[in-house]
C-alpha positions in Angstrom: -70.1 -214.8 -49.7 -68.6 -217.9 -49.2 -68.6 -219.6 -45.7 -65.1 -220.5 -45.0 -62.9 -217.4 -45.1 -62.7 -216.5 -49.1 -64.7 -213.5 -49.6 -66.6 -212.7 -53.0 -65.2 -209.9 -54.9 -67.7 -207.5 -55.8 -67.1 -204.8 -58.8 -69.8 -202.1 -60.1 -69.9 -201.5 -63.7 -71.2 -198.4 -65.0 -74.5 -199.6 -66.5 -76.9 -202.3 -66.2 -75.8 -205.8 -68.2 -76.2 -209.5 -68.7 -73.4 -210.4 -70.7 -70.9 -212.7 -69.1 -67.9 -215.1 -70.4 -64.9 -216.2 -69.6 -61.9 -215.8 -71.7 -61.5 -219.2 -72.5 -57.8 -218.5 -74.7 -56.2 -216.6 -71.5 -55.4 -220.0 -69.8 -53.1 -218.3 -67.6 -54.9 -215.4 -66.2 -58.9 -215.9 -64.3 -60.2 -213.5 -67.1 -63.8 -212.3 -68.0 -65.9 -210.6 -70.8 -68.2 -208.2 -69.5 -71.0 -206.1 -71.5 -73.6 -203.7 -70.7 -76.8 -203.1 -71.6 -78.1 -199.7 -71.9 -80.2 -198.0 -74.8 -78.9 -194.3 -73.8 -75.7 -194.4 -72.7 -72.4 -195.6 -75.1 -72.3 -199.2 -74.1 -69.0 -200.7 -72.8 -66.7 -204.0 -73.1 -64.5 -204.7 -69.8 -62.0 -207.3 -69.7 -61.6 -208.3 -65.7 -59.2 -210.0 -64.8 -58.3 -211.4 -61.2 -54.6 -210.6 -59.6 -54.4 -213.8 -57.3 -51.1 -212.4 -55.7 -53.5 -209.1 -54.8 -56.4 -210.2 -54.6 -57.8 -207.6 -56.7 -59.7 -206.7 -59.8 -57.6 -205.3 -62.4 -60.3 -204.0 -65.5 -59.2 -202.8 -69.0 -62.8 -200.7 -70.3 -63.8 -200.9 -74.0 -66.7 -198.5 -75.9 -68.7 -201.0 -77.8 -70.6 -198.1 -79.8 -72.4 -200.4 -82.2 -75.6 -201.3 -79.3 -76.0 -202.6 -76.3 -74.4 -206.3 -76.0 -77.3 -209.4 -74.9 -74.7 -212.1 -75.4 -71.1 -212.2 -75.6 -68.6 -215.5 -77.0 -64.9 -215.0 -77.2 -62.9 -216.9 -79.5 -61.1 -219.9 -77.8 -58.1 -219.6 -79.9 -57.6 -215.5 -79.8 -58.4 -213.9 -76.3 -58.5 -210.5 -78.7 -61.4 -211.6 -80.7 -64.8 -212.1 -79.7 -68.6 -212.3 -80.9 -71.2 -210.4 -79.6 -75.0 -210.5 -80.3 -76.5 -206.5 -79.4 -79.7 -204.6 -79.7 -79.0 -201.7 -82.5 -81.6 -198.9 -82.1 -82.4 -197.5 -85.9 -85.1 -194.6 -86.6 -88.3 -195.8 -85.6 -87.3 -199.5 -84.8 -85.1 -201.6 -82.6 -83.4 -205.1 -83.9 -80.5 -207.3 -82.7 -77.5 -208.2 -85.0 -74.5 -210.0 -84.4 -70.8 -209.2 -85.4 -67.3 -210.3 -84.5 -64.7 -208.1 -83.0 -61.0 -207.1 -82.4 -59.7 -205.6 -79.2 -57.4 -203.2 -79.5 -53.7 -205.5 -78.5 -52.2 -202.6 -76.9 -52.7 -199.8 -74.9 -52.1 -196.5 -77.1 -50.6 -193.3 -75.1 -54.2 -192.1 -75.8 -55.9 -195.1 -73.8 -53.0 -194.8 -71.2 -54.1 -191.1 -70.1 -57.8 -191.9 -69.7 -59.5 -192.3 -73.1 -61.9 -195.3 -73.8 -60.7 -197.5 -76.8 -63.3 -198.9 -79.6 -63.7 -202.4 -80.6 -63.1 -203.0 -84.2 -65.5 -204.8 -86.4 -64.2 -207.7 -88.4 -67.3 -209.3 -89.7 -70.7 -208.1 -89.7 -72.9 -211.7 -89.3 -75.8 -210.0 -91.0 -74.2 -211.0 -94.3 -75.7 -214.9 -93.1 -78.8 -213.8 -91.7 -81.9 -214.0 -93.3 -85.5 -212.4 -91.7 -85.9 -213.5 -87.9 -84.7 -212.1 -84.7 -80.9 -212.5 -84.1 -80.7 -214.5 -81.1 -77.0 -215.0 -80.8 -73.3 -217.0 -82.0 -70.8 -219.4 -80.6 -67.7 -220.0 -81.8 -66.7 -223.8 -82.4 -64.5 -225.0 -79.6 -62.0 -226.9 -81.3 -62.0 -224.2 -84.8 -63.1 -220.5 -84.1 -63.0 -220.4 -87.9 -66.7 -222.0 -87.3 -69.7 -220.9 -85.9 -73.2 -221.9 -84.6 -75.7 -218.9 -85.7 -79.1 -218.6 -84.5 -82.0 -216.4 -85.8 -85.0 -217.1 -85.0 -86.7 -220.6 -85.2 -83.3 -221.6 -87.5 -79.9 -222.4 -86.6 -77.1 -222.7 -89.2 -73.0 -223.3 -89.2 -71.4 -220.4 -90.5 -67.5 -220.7 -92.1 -65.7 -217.6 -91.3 -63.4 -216.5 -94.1 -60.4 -213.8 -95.0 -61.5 -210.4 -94.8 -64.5 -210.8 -93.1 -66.8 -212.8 -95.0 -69.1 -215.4 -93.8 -70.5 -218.5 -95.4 -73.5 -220.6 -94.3 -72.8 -224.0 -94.9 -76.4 -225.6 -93.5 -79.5 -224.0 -91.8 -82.4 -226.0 -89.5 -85.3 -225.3 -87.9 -86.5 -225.9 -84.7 -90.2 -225.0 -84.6 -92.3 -226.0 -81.3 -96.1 -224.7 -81.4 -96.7 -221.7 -80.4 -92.6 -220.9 -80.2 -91.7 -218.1 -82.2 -87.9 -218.7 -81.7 -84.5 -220.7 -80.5 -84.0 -219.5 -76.5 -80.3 -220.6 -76.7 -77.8 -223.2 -78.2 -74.5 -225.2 -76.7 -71.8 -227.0 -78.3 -71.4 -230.7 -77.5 -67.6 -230.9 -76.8 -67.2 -234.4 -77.7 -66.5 -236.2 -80.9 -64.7 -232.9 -82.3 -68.0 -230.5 -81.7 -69.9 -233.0 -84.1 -73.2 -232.1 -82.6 -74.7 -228.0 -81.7 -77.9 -227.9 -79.7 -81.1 -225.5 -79.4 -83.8 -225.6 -77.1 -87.2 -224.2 -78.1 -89.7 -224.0 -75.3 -89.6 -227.1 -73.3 -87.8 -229.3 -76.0 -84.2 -230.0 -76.9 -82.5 -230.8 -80.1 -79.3 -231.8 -81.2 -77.5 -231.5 -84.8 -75.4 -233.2 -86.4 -72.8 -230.2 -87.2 -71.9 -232.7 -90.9 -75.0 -232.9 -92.3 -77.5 -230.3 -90.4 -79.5 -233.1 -89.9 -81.2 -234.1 -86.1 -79.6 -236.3 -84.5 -81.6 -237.0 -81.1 -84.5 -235.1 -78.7 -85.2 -234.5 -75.4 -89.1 -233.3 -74.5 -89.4 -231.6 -70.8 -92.8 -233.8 -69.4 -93.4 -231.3 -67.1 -94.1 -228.6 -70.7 -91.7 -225.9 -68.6 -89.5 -223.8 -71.1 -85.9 -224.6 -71.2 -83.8 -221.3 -70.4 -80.1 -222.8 -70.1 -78.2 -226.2 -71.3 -74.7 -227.2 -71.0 -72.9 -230.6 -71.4 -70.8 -232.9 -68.9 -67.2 -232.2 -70.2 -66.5 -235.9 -69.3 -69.4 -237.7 -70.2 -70.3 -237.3 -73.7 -74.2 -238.3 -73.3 -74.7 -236.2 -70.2 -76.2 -232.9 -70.3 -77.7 -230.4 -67.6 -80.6 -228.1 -68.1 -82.3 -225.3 -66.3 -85.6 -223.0 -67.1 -88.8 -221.3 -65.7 -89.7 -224.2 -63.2 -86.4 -223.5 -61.0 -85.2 -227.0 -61.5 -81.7 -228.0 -62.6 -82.1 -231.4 -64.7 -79.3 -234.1 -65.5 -79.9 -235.8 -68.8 -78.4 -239.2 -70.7 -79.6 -238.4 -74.4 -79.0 -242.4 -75.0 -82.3 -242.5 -72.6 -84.4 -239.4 -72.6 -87.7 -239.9 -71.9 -86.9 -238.9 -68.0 -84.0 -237.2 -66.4 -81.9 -238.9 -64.2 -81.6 -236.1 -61.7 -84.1 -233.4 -60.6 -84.2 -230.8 -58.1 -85.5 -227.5 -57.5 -83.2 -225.2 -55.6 -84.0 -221.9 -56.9 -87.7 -220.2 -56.2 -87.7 -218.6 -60.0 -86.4 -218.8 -63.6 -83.0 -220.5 -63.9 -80.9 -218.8 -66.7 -77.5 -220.5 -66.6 -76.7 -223.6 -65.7 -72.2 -224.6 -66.3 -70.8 -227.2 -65.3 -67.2 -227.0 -64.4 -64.6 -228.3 -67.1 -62.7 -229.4 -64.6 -64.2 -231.3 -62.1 -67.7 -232.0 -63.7 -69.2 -233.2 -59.8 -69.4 -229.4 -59.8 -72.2 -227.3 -61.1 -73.2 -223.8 -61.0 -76.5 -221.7 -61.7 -78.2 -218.7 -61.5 -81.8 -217.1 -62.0 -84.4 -214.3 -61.2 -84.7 -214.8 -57.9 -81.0 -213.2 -57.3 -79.4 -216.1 -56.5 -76.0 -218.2 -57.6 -76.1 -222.0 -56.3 -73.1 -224.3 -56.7 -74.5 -227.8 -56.6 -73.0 -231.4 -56.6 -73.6 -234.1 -59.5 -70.8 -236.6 -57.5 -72.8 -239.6 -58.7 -73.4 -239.1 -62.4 -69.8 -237.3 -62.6 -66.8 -239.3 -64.1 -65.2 -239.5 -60.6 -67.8 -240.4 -58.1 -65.7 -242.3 -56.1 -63.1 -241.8 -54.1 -59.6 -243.7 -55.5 -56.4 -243.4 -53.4 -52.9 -245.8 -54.0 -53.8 -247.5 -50.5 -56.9 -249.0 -52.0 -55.3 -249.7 -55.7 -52.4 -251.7 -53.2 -54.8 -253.0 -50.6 -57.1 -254.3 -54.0 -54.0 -256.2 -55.1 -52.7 -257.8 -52.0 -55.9 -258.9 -50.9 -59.6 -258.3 -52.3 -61.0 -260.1 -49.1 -61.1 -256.7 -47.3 -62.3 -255.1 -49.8 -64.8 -252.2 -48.6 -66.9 -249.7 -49.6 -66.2 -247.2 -52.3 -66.4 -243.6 -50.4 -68.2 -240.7 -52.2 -66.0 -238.0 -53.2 -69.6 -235.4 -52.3 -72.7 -236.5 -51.7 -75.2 -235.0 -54.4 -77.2 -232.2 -53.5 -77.2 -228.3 -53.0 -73.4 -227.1 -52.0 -73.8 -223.8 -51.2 -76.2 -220.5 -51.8 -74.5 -217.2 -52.9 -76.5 -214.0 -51.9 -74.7 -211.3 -53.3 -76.5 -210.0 -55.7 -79.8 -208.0 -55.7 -81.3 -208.8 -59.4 -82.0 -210.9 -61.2 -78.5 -213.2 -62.7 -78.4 -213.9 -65.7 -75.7 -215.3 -66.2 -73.0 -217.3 -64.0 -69.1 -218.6 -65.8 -66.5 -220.8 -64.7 -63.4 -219.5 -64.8 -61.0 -220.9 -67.9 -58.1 -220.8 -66.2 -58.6 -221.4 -62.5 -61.4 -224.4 -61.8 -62.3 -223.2 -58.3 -63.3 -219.8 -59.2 -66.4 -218.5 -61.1 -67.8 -214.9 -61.9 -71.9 -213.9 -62.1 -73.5 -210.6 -63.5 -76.5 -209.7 -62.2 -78.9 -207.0 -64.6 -77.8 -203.9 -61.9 -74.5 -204.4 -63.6 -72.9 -205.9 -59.9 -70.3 -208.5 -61.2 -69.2 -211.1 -58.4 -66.1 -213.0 -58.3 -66.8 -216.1 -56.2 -64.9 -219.2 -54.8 -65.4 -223.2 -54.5 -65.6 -223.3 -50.4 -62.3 -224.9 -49.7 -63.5 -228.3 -47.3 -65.0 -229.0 -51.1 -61.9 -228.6 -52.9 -60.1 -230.4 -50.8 -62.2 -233.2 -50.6 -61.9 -233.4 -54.4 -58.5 -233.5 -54.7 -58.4 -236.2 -51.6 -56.6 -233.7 -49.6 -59.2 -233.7 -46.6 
């Protein structure tokens, strides 16, 4: 809970999970993707969605009948379409796939006096996959009619087509000794999502999304296996990472032989690490040891300083008194969110709203948390 008056939300699903996203197309509601993860029960899809006039959780449930869901990725121009990446259990085996989906648009009088809705299939991605284990998609941020696939120790951009076909355009490999597979992969934002990451054990590479060929590497000294990336939404050479040492790393891939920023907040695993797409001094993570941290990058952010119209003026008139630029935060751990019980796996920022964030822990508790207010304020120069 947070320290200065803004309680977390707390909301129970029905079955463990450790699927989390934001609804990056709903842009005027805090909206999240939730999946479980269960191989007995008939695993479920909720959309939750924040009332801020209320305050409370309004949630629209969803029968995702096809397995149970290890990754979810909505489509950032359709907030009724999303990908999901699921275990299927089959006779005497067990395998994940991948396929893209429809929610239903409206509620039918059917859905309206209690029944659960199904999720319609509108491309099955096993059409692109060759042998390996499916380890998950991501839409393209600026074209959801492209996708980054990853099976195994190969990732590939997919063109989605009419009718639900799929096309692979190029596949790599990322091979590490003694690494079987790709842990993850993140989109570069920049330069029109010209470049799509992996991480495999403790290194990470980035592709050119043109050509399929590698365009730069970072190698973890320390040999600790990478669990989580994302990139600075304002600084196109700056990425964060996070794995099985508990440390959160900063990196400049210009320079990557060390990160500029280390530190080691959680006690286990860290598997998700966001920064905020708003205010990238902000940064949020979660691990095994039950924990959500919101931590402050102030001096490798695009804002470190704080810049008012007094000073702009008072540089003009006379530069003589100049003084010292202040810090908008000073870097370091924020605040430490204890209200879950197992492990996170995942942790979002909301698309809509940039000082709230949601986290999933694998008991299925989902938490809506805040930014404590003394630190939005003091971005926004209001305190």
């Amino acid at each position: 809970m947070g320290d200065e008056g803004e309680p977390s939300l707390i909301y129970g699903l029905e079955l463990q999970g450790r699927a989390l996203a934001a609804l990056q197309a709903d842009t005027d509601n805090i909206s999240f993707l939730v999946g479980t993860q269960s191989l007995k029960s008939d695993n479920l899809v909720y959309i939750v969605t924040l009332d801020e006039d209320t305050g409370q959780l309004n949630k629209r449930v969803l029968k995702h009948t096809a397995g149970e869901v290890w990754g979810l990725d909505p489509n950032p121009s359709d907030p009724e379409v999303f990908l999901s990446t699921y275990g299927e259990k089959q006779v005497n085996s067990w395998r994940k796939r991948a396929a893209i989906w429809r929610i239903p648009s409206t509620k039918s009088a059917q859905e309206e006096e209690g029944s659960i809705p199904v999720v319609e299939m509108l491309t099955d991605l096993d059409q692109v996959c060759n042998d390996g284990e499916m380890v998950g998609g991501w839409f393209q941020h600026t074209d959801s009619s492209k996708l980054a696939l990853v099976v195994g120790d190969k990732v590939s951009l997919v063109n989605l087509g009419e009718g639900g076909t799929a096309t692979k355009v190029w596949e790599s490999q990322h091979t590490v000794r003694g690494q079987t597979r790709i842990e993850t992969a993140r989109w570069n934002p920049h330069r029109d999502c010209h470049q799509i990451s992996t991480v495999c054990g403790s290194q990470i590479i980035s592709w050119d999304t043109r050509t399929g060929e590698k365009a730069w590497n970072i190698n973890i000294n320390s040999g600790s296996a990478v669990r989580s990336l994302d990139f600075n939404p304002n600084k196109q050479y700056f990425l964060a990472s996070g794995g099985d040492d508990g440390c959160i790393c900063i990196w400049d891939s210009r320079q990557a032989g060390q990160p500029l920023s280390s530190s080691k907040d959680h006690s286990h695993w860290v598997w998700s690490v966001r920064y905020n797409s708003f205010h990238d001094q902000l940064l949020l993570s979660s691990g095994s040891d039950s924990r959500v941290l919101l931590h402050s990058q102030a001096s490798l952010s695009s804002e470190p300083y704080r810049q008012t119209l007094d000073d702009d003026e008072r540089g003009i008139q006379d530069k003589s008194e100049e003084r010292a630029p202040e810090k908008i935060l000073e870097d370091g751990l924020i605040q430490t969110f204890y209200d879950h019980e197992d492990s996170v796996y995942t942790a979002e920022w909301s698309a809509a709203d940039p000082w709230t964030f949601a986290s999933l822990s694998y008991d299925g508790r989902l938490v809506i948390g805040h930014v404590p207010k003394s630190v939005k304020y003091r971005i926004l120069n209001l305190g």
